[in-house]
DOTORRO-536661 format. One line per 2 residues: number of its first residue (from 1); their letters; for each residue x negated, y negated, z negated of N, C-alpha, C, CB. Coordinates in steps of 0.02 Angstrom, whole numbers, plus 50000, padded with zeros to 5 digits. Glycine has a CB too. Layout:
NUM> a> X:Y:Z:X:Y:Z:X:Y:Z:X:Y:Z; ...
// end
This chain:
1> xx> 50481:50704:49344:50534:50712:49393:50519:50672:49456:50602:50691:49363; 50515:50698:49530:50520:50654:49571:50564:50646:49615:50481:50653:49593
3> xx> 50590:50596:49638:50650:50550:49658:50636:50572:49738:50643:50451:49633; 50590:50594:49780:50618:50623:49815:50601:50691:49829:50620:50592:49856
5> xx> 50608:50716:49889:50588:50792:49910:50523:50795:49930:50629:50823:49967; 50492:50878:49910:50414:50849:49962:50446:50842:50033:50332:50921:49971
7> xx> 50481:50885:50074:50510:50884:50136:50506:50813:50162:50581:50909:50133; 50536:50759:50105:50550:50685:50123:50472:50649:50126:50606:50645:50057
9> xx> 50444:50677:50060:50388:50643:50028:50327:50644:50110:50356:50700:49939; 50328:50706:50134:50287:50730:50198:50294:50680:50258:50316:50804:50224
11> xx> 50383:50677:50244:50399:50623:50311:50390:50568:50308:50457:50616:50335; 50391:50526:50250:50375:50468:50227:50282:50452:50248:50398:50473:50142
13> xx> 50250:50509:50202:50163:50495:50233:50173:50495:50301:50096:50560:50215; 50171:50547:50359:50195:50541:50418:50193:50482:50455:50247:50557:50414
15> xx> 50258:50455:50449:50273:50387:50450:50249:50330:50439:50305:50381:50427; 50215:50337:50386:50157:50273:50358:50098:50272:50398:50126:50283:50279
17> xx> 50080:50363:50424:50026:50348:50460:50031:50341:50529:49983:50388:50449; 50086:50354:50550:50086:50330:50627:50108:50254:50643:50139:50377:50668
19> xx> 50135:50226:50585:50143:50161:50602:50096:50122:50587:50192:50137:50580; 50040:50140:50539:49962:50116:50536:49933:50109:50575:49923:50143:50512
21> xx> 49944:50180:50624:49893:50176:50680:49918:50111:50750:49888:50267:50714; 49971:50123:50751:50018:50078:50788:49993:50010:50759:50103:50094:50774
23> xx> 50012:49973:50701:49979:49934:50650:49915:49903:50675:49965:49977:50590; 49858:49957:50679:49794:49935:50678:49787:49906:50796:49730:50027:50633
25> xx> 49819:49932:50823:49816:49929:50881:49858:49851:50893:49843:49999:50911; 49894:49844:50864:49931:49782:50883:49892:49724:50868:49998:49776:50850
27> xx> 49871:49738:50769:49812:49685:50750:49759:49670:50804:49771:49713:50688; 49723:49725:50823:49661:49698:50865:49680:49693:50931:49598:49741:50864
29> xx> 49756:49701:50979:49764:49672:51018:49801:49590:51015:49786:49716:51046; 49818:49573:50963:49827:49506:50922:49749:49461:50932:49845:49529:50828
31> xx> 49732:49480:50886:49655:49460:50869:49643:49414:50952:49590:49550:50853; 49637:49477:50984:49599:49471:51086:49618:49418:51092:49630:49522:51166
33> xx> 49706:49418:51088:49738:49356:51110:49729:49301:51079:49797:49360:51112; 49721:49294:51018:49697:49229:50986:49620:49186:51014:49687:49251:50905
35> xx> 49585:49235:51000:49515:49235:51029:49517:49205:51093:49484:49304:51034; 49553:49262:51141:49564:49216:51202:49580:49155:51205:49603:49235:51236
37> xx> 49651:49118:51175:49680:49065:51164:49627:49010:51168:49715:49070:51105; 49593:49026:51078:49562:48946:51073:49472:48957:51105:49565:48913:50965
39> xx> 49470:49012:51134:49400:49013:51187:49435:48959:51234:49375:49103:51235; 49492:48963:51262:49527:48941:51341:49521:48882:51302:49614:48972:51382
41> xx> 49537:48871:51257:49535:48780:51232:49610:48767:51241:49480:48713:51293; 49663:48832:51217:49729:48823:51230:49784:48772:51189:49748:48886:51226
43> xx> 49813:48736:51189:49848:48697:51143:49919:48730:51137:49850:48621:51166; 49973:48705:51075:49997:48772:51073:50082:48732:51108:49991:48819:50974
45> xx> 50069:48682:51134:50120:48693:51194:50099:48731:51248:50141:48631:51224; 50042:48743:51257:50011:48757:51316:50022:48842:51312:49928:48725:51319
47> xx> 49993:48855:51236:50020:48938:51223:50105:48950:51235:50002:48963:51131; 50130:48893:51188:50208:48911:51215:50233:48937:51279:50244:48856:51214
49> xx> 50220:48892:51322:50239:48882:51391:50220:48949:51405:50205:48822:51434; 50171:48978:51418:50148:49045:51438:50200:49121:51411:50066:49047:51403
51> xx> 50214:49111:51333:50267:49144:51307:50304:49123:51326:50277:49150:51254; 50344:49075:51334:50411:49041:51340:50438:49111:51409:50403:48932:51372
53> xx> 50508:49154:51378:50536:49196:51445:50500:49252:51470:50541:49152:51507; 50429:49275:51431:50372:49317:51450:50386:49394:51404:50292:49272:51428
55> xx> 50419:49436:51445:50446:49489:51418:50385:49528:51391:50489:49526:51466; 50339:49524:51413:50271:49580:51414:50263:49555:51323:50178:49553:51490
57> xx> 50251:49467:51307:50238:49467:51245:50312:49502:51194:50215:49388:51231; 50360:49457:51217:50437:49499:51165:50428:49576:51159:50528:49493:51212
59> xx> 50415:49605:51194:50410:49687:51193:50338:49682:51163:50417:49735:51276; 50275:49667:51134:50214:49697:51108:50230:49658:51020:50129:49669:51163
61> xx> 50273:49599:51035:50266:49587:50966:50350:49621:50924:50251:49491:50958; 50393:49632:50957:50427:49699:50957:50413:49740:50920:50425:49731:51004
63> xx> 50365:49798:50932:50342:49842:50928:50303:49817:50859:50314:49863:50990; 50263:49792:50858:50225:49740:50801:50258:49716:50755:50199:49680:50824
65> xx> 50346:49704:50756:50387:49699:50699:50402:49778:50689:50455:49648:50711; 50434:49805:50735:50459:49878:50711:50427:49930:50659:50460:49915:50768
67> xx> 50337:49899:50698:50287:49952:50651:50291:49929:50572:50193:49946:50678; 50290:49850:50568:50263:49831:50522:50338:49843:50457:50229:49753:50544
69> xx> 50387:49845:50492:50477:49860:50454:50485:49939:50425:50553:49852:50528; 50411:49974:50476:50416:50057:50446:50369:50065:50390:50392:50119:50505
71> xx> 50309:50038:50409:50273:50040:50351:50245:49998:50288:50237:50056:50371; 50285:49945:50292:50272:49907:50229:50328:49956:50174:50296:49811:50240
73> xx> 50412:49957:50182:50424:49977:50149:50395:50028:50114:50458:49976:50164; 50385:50094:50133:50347:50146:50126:50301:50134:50079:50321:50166:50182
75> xx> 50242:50080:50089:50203:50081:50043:50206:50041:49982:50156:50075:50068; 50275:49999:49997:50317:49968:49924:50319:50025:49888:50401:49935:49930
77> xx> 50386:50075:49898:50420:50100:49885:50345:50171:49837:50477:50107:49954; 50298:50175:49858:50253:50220:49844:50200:50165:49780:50213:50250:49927
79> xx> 50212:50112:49784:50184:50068:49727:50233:50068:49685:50163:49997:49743; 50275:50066:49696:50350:50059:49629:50336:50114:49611:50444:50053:49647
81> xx> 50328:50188:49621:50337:50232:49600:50283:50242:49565:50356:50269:49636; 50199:50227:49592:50165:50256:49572:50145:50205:49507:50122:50280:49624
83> xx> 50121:50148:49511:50110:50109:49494:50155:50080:49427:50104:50084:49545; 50201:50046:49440:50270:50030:49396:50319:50075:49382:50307:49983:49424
85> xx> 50319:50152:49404:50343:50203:49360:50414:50188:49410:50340:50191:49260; 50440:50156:49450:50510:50142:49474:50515:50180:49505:50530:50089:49502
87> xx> 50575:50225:49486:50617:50283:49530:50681:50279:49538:50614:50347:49505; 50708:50311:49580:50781:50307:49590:50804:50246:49623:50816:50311:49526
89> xx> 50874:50246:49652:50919:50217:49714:50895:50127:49689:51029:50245:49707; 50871:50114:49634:50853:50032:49631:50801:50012:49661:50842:50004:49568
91> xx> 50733:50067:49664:50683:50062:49701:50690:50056:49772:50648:50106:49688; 50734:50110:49790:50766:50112:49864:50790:50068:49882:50810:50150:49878
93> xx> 50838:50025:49853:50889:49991:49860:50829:49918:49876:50950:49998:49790; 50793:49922:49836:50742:49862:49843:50725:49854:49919:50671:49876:49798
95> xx> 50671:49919:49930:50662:49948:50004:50681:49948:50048:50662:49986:50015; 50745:49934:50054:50787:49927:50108:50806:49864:50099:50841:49974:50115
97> xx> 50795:49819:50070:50795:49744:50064:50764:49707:50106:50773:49723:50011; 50697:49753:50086:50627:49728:50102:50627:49754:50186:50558:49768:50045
99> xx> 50669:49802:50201:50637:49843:50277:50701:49770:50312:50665:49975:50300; 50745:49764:50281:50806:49726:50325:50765:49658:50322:50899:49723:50284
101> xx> 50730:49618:50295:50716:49572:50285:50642:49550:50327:50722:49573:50220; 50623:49615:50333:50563:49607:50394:50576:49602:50460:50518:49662:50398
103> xx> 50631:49650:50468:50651:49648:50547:50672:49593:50565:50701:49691:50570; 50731:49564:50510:50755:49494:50516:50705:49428:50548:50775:49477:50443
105> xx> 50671:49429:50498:50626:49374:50509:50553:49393:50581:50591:49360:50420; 50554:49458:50572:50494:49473:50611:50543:49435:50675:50461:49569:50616
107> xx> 50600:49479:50686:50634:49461:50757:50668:49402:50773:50679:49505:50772; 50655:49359:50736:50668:49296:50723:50626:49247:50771:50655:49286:50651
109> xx> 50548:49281:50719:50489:49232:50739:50478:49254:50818:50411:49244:50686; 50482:49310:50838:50457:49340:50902:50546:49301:50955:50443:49461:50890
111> xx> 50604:49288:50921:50640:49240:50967:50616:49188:50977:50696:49223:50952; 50604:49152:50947:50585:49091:50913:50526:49045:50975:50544:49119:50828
113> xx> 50496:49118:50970:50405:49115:51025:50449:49115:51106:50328:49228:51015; 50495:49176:51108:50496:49202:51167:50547:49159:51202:50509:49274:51166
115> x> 50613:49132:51180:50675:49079:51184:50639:49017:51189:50730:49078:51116
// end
């Protein structure tokens, strides 16, 4: 029996893969910036200050929580099932734990940088 539709099942892959690709673009524009950082010999008041009020970073690491809140669940939710046999609204219910709990903290850490 499966717990959801292919209709859903389609939108779900979908989803996993456009936020991968999104995913993989943020990582290696991450990466640049690190690289850059401790090439510059940056200290991390020194990184602060630069974030500190810098909309360009709040909006890329943004985007970098949003992706990462679409597709982790997704590939929980596809290990419970496949893996540990878990179906039905407890798996879900998990999933949406897990998606509320990323944004939380993702948008937390990206205040945290940007405030």
């Amino acid at each position: 029996m499966q717990s959801l539709s292919l209709r859903t099942q389609a939108r779900l892959w979908y989803w996993q893969r456009i936020s991968a690709m999104v995913l993989a673009a943020c990582v290696v524009l991450h990466i640049v910036v690190i690289v850059y950082a401790v090439h510059s010999g940056l200290s991390e008041s020194a990184i602060l200050a630069r974030t500190h009020r810098n909309w360009l970073f709040a909006s890329f690491y943004t985007v970098f929580v949003l992706a990462c809140t679409v597709h982790v669940p997704i590939g929980l939710l596809r290990i419970a099932e496949e893996w540990l046999s878990w179906r039905g609204r407890s798996a879900h219910a998990t999933c949406a734990v897990v998606t509320l709990a990323l944004a939380i903290l993702g948008m937390r850490a990206v205040f945290g940088v940007i405030l």
